[in-house]
N, C-alpha and C positions, 0 to 999 in steps of 0.2 A: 454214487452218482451214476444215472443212466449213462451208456454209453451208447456214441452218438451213432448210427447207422451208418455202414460207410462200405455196403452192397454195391457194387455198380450198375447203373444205370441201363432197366432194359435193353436190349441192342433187337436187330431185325432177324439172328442168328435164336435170339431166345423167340419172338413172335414165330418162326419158322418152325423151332421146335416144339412149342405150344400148339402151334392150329395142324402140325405133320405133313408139312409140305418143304419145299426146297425156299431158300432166301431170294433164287430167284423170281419165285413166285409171290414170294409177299411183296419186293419190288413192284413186278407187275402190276400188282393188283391196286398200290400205293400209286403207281405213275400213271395208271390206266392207258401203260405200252402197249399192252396186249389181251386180249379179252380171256378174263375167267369166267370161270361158272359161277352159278349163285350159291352153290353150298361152300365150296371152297372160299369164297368172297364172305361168307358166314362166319368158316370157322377163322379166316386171320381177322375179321373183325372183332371176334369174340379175342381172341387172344391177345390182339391191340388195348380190348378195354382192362383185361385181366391182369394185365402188365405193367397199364398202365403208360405203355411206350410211348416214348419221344412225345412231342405235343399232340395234343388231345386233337388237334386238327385232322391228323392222320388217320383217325378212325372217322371224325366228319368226311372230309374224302373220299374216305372207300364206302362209305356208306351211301354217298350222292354220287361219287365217282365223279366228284368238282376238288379242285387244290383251294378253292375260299379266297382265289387270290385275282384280280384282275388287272390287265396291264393298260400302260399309255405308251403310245408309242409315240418320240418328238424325231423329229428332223434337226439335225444343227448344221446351221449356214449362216453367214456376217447378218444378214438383215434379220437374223433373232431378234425379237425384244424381250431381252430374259426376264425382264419386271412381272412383264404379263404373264408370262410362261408361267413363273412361279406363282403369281396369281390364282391362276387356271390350276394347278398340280392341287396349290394347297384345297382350295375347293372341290378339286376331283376326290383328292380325300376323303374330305368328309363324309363326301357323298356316300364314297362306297362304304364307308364306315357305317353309314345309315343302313344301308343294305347288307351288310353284313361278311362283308370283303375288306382285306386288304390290297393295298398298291401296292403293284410292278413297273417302276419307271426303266423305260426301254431307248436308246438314243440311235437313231438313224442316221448315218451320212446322206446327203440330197442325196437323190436318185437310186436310192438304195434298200433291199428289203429285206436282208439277212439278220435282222436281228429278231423281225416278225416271226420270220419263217419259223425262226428257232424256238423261238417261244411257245409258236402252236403245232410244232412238233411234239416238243420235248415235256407237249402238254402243263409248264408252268403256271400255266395261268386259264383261266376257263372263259376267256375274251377278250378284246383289244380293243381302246379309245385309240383311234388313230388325230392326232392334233397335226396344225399345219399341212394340211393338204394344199398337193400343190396339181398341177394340170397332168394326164396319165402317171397319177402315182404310181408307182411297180408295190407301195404297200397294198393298194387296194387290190391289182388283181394276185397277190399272193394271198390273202387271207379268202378270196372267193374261190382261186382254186383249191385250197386248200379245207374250205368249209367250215374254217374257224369262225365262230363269233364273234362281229365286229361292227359298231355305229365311228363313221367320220366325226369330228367335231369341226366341221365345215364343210359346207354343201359339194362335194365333188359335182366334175363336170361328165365322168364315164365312170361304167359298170350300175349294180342295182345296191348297193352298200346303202343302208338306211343310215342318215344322219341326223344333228342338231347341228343349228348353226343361226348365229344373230342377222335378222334382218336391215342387212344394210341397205338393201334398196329404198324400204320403207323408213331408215333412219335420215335417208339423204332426204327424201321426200320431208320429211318433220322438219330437218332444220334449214330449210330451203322456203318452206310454210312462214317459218318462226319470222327470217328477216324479211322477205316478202308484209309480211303483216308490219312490223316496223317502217315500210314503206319504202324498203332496196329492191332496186331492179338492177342493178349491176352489183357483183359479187365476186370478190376472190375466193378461190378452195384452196388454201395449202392442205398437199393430199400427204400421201407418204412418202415417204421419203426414197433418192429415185432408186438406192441401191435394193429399197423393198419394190418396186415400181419394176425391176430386171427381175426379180426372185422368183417369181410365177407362181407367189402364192395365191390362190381364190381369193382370199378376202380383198386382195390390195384390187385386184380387178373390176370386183363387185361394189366398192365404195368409189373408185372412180366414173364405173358403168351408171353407179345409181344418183350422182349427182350430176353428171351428166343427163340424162335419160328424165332425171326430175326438174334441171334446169330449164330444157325444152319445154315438156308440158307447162311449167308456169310462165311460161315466157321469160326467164331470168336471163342477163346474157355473164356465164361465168368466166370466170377467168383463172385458170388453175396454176400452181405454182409448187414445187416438189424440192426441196433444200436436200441440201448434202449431208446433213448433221439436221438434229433436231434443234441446236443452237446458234447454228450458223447460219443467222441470214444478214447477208447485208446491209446497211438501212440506205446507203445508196440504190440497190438495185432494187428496193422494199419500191424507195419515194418512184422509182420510173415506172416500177410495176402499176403501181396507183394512180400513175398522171396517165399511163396509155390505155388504160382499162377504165377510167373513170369511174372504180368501183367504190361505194361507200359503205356497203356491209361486209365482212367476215366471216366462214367457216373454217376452224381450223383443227386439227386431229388435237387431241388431250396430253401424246407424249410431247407436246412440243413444251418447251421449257414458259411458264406463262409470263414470269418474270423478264427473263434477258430474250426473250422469241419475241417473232410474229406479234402475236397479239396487242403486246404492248407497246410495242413499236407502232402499228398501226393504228392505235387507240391517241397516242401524242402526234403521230403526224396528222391523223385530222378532227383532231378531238374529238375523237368517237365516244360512243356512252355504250361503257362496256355493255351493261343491259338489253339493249336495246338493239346494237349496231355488230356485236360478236357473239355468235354460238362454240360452243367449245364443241367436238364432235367425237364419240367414243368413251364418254366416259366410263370407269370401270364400275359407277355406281355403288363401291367401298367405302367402310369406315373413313373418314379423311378427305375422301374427292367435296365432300359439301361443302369446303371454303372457297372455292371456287366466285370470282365475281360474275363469272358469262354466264347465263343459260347454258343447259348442259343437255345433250344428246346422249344416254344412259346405255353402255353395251352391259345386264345385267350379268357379270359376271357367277354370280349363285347362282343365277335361275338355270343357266346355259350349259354350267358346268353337272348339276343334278339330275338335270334332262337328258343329257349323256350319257349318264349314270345309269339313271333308271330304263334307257331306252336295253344297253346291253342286256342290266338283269332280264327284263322282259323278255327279252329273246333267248337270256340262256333259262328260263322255266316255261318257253315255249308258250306267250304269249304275242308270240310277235314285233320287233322293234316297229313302231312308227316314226316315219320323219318329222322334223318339225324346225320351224322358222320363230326364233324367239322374238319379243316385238322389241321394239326400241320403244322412251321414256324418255319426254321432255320435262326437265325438270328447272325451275327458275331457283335465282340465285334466294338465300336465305333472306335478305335485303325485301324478296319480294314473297307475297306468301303463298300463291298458286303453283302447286305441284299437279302436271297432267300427264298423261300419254293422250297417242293419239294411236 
């Protein structure tokens, strides 16, 4: 019986001694800490493939002098919504899978940037999706000063950081259209929620800005409302909201629970017709959001999350990131058969 090989495992002491330099050189040249030459970069590459050492990446690497790996960088604070986040990750995935990268998930205290920092020091990763931006991120101007490669996934309000990020202005506008066409001039917004309302993140600013801002141009007169809990709303203080606002349509964010929330609640107190008189807004446009009975205001979470994607590669093969604004997608409930954007 053959017996079974039980050689150890290349190590970076045997690459060293194959290409005839010191280990800590092949580190080097592996971290791209410090700049080699190209012959030297030659012989540990040659020696990497000879060896066969450690994953095959390693010679990718030094060959591109990229690690094939790309990071996201989140923020954790109470007004998370981890649903989404995880959402978002898993899509970012794929994404770079498509491109041919794996994920570095990276975790931020608010107001904090040492984890970026570390990153594109320590050159782990060959660029950074920064999520959750919030107003002077200290992540953005660490990766500018620093030269790292980086697209926001949400529009920052300073620096030149090229991003992607869902057009909510143009989202508020659509489902502002939708009940207006139903024939509401008075409207409630349940927005988000108020402890995301304090967080400073962009988006919660921008879905208020844009529904406001699209209220006026239609002449709509809104009336916004921001619960403590996605679950918690009163139906006493629902029915006062309603009698002093005089509103008979609804827009209301998609985390809120459809069942025991908002919507339902205001569909039996004035017998509203879901169809007709409620837009859902934010949908994540996922496998499962289609049961939905409201109209639904589509945040495409694929499209937003690959645009991200592809905007870093782009910049790190020096093609440029471009910014972009993804559109929003009004989509009617299955009940009805017209699927549009606008």
């Amino acid at each position: 019986m053959k017996q079974q090989d039980r050689r150890p495992a290349p190590s970076m002491k045997d690459v060293a001694l194959r290409a005839g330099v010191s280990q800590s050189t092949v580190s080097y040249a592996l971290s791209g800490a410090r700049p080699i030459s190209e012959d030297v970069r030659e012989r540990i590459d040659a020696a990497i493939q000879e060896l066969d050492y450690a994953p095959r990446a390693a010679a990718q690497a030094l060959r591109g002098g990229r690690s094939g790996i790309l990071a996201v960088s989140l923020l954790d604070h109470e007004a998370s919504h981890h649903s989404w986040v995880g959402f978002y990750l898993m899509r970012l995935t794929l994404a770079a899978r498509r491109r041919g990268y794996d994920l570095l998930v990276s975790v931020e205290t608010a107001g904090g940037a040492d984890a970026v920092r570390e990153i594109a020091r320590a050159q782990r990763a060959d660029g950074v999706v920064l999520m959750s931006v919030i107003r002077a991120d200290p992540r953005i101007a660490a990766v500018e000063k620093l030269r790292f490669p980086a697209v926001a996934l949400g529009q920052p309000t300073d620096g030149a950081l090229a991003y992607v990020d869902y057009d909510f202005r143009r989202a508020a506008v659509v489902a502002l259209t939708r009940l207006q066409d139903a024939g509401h001039t008075r409207v409630i917004h349940l927005g988000p929620r108020r402890v995301e309302v304090e967080s400073g993140q962009l988006y919660v600013g921008r879905i208020m800005e844009g529904f406001r801002e699209a209220a006026a141009a239609l002449g709509i007169t809104l009336t916004e409302y921001h619960p403590v809990d996605d679950r918690a709303v009163d139906e006493a203080a629902l029915t006062d909201l309603v009698e002093h606002s005089g509103a008979t349509g609804l827009a209301f964010s998609s985390r809120l629970d459809r069942a025991e929330g908002l919507p339902g609640k205001f569909c039996a107190l004035l017998d509203a017709d879901p169809q007709r008189d409620v837009v859902e807004f934010g949908s994540t446009g996922l496998e499962g959001d289609d049961a939905s009975p409201f109209p639904r205001i589509v945040n495409p979470i694929d499209t937003t999350a690959s645009a991200s994607i592809d905007a870093l590669v782009d910049q790190l093969e020096g093609r440029g990131a471009v910014s972009r604004l993804v559109a929003p997608q009004l989509v009617e409930p299955l009940s009805v058969t017209r699927a549009t954007s606008r």
